[in-house]
Structure formats: C-alpha cells, structure tokens
C-alpha positions in Angstrom: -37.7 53.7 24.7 -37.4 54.0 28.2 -37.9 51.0 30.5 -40.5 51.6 33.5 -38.8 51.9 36.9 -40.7 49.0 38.1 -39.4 46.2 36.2 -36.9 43.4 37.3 -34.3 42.2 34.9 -32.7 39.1 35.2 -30.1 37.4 33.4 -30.9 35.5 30.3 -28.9 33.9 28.0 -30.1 31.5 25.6 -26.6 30.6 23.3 -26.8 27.4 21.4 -23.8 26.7 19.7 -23.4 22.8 17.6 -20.2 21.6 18.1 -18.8 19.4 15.3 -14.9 17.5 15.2 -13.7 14.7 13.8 -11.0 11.7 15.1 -7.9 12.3 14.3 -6.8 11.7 11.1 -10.8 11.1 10.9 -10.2 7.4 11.0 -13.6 5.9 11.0 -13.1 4.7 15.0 -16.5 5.1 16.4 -17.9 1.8 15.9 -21.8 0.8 16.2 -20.6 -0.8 19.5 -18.6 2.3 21.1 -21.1 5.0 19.8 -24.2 4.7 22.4 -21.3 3.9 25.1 -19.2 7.3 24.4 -21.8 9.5 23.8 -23.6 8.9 27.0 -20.2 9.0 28.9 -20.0 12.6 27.2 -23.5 13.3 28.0 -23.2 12.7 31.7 -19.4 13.9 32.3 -21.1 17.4 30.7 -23.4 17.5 33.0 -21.4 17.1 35.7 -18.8 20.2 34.2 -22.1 22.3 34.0 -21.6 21.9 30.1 -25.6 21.4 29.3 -25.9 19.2 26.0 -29.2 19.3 24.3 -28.5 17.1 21.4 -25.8 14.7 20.6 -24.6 11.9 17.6 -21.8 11.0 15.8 -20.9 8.9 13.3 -17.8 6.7 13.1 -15.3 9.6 12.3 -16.9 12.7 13.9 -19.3 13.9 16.4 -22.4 16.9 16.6 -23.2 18.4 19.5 -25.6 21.1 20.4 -24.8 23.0 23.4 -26.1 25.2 25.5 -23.5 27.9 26.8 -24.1 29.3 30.1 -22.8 33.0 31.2 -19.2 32.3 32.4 -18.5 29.8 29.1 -16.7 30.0 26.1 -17.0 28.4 22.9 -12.9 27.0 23.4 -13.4 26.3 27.2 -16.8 24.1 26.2 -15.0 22.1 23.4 -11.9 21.3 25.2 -12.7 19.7 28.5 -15.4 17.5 26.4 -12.7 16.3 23.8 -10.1 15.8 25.5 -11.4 14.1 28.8 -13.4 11.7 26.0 -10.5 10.8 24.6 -8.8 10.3 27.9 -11.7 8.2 29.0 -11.9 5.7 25.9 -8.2 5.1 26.3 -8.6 4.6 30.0 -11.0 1.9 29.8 -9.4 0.6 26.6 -12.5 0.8 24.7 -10.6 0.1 21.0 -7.8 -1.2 20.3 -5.9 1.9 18.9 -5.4 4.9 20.3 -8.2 7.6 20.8 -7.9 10.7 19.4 -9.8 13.6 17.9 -8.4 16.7 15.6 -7.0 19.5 17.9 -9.6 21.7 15.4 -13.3 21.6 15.7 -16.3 23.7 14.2 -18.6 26.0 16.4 -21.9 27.5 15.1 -23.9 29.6 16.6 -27.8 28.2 16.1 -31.2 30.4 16.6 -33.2 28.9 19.2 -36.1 28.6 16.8 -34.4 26.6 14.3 -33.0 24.6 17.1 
C-alpha cells in the first residue's frame, strides 16, 4: 500500500515500559514515612532528566514504575540515573538510618498502551 505523496509523518513513539527493583538485599526499608517523600523526589528529579513517569508506588522492599521512553532512551539508561541518584539522595539527606540501596538488577516490561 502505497502512502499518498501528500501526507506528513511525524515522529511517534508511544513505549511504556513498568520498571520494577527491589532494595538491596530487599530489606523491607521503605517505610510508611519515607514512601510519599521518595517517590515524589523520584517523580520530580525524572522530570527534570526528561525521564516522563506516568505511574509510580512501592512498597517497603521494591518499587513499580511505569514509564514513558522517549526516542533517544533506553530501557538501561532510564533505570540507572533513577536508582542510583534515589539512592544517593536518601543517603544524602539521611532519610533512614542504614544505608540506601537497591539491587544492581531490575525488571523492564514492555506494556500496550491500552492495557496501560
């Protein structure tokens, strides 16, 4: 089928992925306290990475994410800037008590828009 000589394309990519990893060790380390507090941090540091994150909760060992990848991004060059400057950030403001960590691993999904 042949496209007629008058149409425009323009770029379009729609590529949710839902992020999920766990603390290290997945010590239970996201309290009820530090949950609201860590996740908007995430949230708003994304934002500001061009990392667009649609939907977002964790639980007190690991954390979901849905994201939304743009052109130039990768599912390894999305994860890692969020984890490990989270991390960095908790420690940083000495948030707990222990040390702030997540698993070097993660899980990545790829999610149809209409079941998003």
């Amino acid at each position: 089928m042949a496209l007629a000589k008058n149409i425009v394309l323009v770029p379009y990519i729609n590529t949710l992925i839902h992020f999920i990893w766990a603390t290290k060790n997945r010590r239970p380390i996201i309290s009820k306290e530090l949950k609201p507090i860590l996740l908007n941090h995430i949230k708003e540091n994304s934002i500001g990475n061009g990392i667009f994150i649609d939907i977002h909760n964790c639980v007190k060992e690991y954390i979901h994410l849905l994201i939304s990848l743009g052109a130039s991004q990768s599912v390894s060059k999305t994860a890692q800037p969020i984890k490990g400057e989270a991390s960095h950030w908790v420690n940083k403001q000495k948030l707990i008590k222990d040390q702030f960590e997540w698993q070097e691993e993660y899980i990545a999904l790829s999610v149809s828009y209409s079941a998003a």
